[in-house]
N, C-alpha and C positions, 0 to 999 in steps of 0.2 A: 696788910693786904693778904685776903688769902687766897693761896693757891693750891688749884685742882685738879691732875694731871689724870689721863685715863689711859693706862699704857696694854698697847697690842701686842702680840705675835705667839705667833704658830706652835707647836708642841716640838718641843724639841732646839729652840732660840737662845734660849736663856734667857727666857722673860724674869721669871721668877728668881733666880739668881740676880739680874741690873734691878729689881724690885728692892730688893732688901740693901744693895749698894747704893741706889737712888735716895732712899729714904733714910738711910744716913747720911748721906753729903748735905742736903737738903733741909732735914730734921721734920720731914713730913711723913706722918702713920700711912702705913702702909696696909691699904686695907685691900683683901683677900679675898673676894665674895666666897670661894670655896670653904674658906675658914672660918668664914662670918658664918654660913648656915652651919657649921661642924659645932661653933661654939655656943649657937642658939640648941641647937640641936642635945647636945650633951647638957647644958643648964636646964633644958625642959623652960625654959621664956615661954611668952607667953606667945609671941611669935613663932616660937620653932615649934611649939604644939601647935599651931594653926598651918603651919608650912609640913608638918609629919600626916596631917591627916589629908592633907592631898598626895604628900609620897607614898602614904601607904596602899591610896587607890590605882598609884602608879601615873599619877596626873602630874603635869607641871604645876609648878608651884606659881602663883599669878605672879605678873609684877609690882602688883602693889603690896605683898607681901614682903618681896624682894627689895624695895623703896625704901619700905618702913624700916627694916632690918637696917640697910645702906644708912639713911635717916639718924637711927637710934646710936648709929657707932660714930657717925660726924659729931654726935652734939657731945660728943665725951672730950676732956680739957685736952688730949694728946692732939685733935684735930684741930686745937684752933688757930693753927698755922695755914690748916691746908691739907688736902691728902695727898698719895697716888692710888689710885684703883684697878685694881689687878680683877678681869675677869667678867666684870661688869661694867657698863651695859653690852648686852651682844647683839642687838637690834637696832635703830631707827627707833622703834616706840622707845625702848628701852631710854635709849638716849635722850629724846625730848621728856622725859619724865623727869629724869636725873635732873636739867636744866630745869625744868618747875620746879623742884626739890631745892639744887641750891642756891635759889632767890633767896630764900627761905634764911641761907647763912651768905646773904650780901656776898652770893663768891656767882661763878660760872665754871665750867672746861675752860682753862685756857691752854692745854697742847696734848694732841694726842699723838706721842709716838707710837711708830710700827716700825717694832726689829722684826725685821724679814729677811728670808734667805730661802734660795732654790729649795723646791720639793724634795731632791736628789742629795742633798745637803744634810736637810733632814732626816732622811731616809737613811744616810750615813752615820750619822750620830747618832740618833736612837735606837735603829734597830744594831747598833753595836755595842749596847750598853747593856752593863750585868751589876746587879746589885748584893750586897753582902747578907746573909740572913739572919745574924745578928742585930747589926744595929744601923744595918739600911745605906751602909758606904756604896757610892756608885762609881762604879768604873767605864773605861772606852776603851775595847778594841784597837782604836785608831790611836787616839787622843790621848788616853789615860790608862794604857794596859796595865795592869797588875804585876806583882814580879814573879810569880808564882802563877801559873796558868787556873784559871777558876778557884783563886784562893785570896781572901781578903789580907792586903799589905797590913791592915790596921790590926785587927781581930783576928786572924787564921782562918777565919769560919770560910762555910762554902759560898762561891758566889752563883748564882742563878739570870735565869733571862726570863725576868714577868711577861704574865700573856700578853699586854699590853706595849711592851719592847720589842714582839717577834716581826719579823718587814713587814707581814701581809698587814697584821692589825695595823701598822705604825702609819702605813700608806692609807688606808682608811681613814684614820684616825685626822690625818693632814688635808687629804681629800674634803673631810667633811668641815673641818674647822675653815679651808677657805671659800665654800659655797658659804657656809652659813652666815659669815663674817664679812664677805664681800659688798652686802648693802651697808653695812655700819662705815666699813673704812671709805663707800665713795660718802657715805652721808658725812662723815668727818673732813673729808676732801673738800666735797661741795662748801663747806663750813669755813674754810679756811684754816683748819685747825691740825689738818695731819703735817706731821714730819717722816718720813721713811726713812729707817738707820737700816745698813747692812749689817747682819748680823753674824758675817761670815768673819768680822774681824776678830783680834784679839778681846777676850773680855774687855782692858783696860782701854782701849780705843771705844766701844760700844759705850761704857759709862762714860766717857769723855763727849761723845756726841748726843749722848743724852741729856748731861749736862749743860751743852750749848741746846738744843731746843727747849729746855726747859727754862734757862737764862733768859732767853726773847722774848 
């Protein structure tokens, strides 16, 4: 039986961290839309030349572009379990496309979590975060300070605050991800299919409730 989980949340949750822990407990590929176009992208596919000559116009890339792509990485042997997908779909169309799509491999969505946590939450965690310039180690402020003030525990190297870490952007940044996301999550509601994790807990509690809405 395979299964096909479509997991949500915010910038700043640790989606992408319970991604990579999900898909080992599970042994379901863990697919990235973000890395999907990186990796069509750098191959030069025959897809991601069709998907560059709309980013070069500065266009969105269609959906069916984005499908096909989705499409081309399920039918590879790692998916025949099942995926998790991180990133995609971010629409209502988006989403009933994906459901045409995977008839196609005898599967559906069967759960879509959303780790979510207060705006203010976020807003705490990212905009406290500095990254190493070496080889990309991330620290918190709060969470994860450094032992050494702006100096990597791992490497020495300098640590920095990317534009995209400063509050104003980070607030933005969260602003816009839950206007834009907000029809998908009631269209997954409507569905029957959301589960809502707080995401304010420990990592190991977060994969644990992941793993019971995935079990169901």
């Amino acid at each position: 039986m395979t299964t096909y989980i479509v997991l949500l949340g915010p910038p700043g949750v640790g989606k992408g961290t319970q991604a990579k822990i999900l898909s080992e407990k599970t042994g379901l590929a863990h697919i990235s839309s973000g890395d999907l176009f990186r990796e069509n992208l750098k191959n030069q596919t025959e897809l991601g030349k069709l998907a560059q000559t709309y980013m070069t116009k500065g266009e969105l890339v269609p959906d069916d572009v984005t499908i096909a792509m989705i499409r081309d990485r399920l039918s590879r042997p790692d998916c025949k379990e099942g995926a998790i997908l991180d990133g995609f779909p971010r629409t209502p169309a988006q989403a009933d496309a994906l459901e045409t799509m995977l008839k196609d491999f005898n599967g559906h969505v069967d759960v879509v979590p959303f780790v979510t946590a207060d705006a203010n939450v976020l807003i705490e965690r990212l905009g406290g975060r500095w990254t190493c310039r070496a080889n990309g180690h991330i620290f918190n402020e709060k969470s994860n300070p450094p032992k050494n003030e702006k100096v990597c525990d791992f490497d020495g190297s300098e640590l920095y605050q990317r534009d995209d870490d400063k509050e104003e952007t980070v607030k933005r940044r969260i602003e816009v991800y839950f206007d834009q996301t907000s029809p998908l999550i009631s269209y997954y509601r409507d569905h029957g299919k959301l589960v809502e994790i707080d995401g304010t807990q420990s990592i190991d509690q977060v994969t644990q409730d992941l793993l019971t809405a995935v079990k169901k």
